[in-house]
C-alpha positions in Angstrom: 108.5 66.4 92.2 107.5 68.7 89.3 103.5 68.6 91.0 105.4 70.0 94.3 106.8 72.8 92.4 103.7 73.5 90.5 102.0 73.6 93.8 104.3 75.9 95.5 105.0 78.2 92.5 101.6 79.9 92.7 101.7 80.5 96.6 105.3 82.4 96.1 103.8 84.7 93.4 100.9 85.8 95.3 102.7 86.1 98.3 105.0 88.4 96.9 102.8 91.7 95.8 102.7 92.2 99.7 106.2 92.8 100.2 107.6 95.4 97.4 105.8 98.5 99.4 108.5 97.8 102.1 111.2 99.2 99.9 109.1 102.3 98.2 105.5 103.1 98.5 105.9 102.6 94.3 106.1 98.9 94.3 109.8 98.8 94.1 110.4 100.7 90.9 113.4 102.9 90.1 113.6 105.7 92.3 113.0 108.5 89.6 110.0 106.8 88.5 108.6 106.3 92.1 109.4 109.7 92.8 107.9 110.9 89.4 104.6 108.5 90.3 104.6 110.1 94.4 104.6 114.0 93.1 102.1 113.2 90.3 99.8 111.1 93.0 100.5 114.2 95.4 98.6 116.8 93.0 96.3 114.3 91.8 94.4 112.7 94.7 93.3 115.6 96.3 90.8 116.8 93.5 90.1 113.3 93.1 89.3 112.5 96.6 87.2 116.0 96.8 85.4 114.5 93.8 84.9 111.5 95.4 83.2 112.9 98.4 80.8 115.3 96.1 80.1 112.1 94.1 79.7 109.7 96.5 77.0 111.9 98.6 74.6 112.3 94.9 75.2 108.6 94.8 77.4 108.6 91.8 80.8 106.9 93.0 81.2 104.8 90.2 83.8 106.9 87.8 85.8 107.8 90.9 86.0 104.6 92.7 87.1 103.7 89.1 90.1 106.8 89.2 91.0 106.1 92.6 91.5 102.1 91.8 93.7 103.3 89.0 95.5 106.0 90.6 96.6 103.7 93.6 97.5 100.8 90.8 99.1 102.5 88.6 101.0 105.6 90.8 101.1 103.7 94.4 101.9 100.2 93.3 99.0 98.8 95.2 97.2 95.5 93.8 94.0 96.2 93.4 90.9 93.9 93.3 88.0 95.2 90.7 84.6 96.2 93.0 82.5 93.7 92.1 79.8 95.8 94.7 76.2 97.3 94.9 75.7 100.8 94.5 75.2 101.5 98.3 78.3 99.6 98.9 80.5 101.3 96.6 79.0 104.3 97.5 80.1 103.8 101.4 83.7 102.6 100.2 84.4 105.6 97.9 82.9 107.9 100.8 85.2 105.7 103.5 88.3 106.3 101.7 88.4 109.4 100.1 87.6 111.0 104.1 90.3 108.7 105.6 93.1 110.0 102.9 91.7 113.4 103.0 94.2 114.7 105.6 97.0 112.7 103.9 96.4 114.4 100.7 95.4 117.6 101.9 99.2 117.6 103.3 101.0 115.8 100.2 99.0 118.4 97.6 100.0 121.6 99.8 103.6 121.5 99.9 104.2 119.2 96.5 102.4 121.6 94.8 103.8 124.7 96.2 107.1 123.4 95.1 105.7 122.9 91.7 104.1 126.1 91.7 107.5 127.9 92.5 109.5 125.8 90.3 107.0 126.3 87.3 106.5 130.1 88.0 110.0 131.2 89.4 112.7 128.4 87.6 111.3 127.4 84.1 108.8 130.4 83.2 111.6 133.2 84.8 111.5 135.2 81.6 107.7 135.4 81.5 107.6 136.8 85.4 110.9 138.3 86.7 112.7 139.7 83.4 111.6 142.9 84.3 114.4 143.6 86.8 117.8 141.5 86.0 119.8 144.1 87.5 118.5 143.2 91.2 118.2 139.3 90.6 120.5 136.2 91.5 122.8 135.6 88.5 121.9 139.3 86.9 122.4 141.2 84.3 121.8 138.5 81.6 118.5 136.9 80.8 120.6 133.6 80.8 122.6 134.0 83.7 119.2 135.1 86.0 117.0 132.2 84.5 119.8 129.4 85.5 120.3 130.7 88.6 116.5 130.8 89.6 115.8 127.5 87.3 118.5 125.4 89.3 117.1 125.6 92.4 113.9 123.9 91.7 114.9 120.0 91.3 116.7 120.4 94.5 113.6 121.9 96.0 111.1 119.1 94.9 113.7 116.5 95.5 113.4 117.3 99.2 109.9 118.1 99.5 109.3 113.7 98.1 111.7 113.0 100.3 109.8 114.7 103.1 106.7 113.8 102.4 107.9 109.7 101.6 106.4 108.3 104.9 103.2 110.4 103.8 103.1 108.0 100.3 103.9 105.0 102.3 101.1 105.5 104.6 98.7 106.7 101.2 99.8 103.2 99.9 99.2 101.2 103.0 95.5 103.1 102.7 94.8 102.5 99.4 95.9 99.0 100.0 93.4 98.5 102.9 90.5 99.3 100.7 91.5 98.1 97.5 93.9 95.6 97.8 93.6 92.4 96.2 
């Protein structure tokens, strides 16, 4: 009886890092820190996938294969096998998968970090670029009263830009788990 439930154990566990990307393309974690890992995946992978195609075509995809195994472990959720592979093979995987992701990305990075951008230069660093005319701006004549009013828009604003762009993740995880997974 115990030998039965030895036997079955092992089957359950490695049947069960398929199914948590059902719930949230972060592996079922909390949703704050799947939404933190899905905006900072969003800015990331696009440099790294650009890197990836430069690299891979002078035949030096080893350090990015390496950063794009990590990113989709450690930001996507994704089990992912180490590439035990040639050169030539890793070479054609890190080529393969930064092109198919490249559209993905290319979308996630455009409007997650034109949130960011707006949030950083137009919520938290107000002072530094709008102080020069509190009399016209939203929550004027104070300092104060302008920053909070430009600074509370900008969760909001990224809250619904990951929620937007969720299916986009999903679809980045279901990727990443294609060519990586274990």
């Amino acid at each position: 009886m115990s030998k039965s439930s030895t036997t079955s154990t092992p089957t359950s566990t490695t049947a069960l890092p398929s199914m948590p990307h059902r719930r949230s393309p972060t592996g079922g974690r909390a949703w704050p820190k799947a939404m933190l890992c899905h905006n900072i995946h969003a800015l990331v992978a696009l440099p790294v996938g650009l890197a990836g195609l430069i690299a891979a075509l002078f035949g030096r995809p080893a350090p990015v294969g390496r950063t794009q195994r990590v990113l989709a472990r450690r930001l996507l959720g994704v089990p992912v096998a180490e590439a035990a592979m040639s050169s030539r093979g890793q070479t054609r995987r890190v080529l393969r998968y930064s092109l198919v992701c490249l559209p993905a990305d290319l979308l996630s990075f455009a409007l997650l970090g034109s949130a960011w951008a707006v949030f950083i230069a137009r919520g938290v660093l107000y002072p530094v670029f709008g102080a020069d005319h509190l009399e016209r701006s939203w929550g004027g004549p104070s300092l104060a009263g302008a920053w909070a009013a430009h600074f509370i828009q900008g969760p909001p604003l990224l809250f619904v830009v990951t929620l937007v762009l969720w299916p986009v993740s999903r679809y980045q995880a279901r990727l990443a788990r294609r060519h990586f997974g274990a």
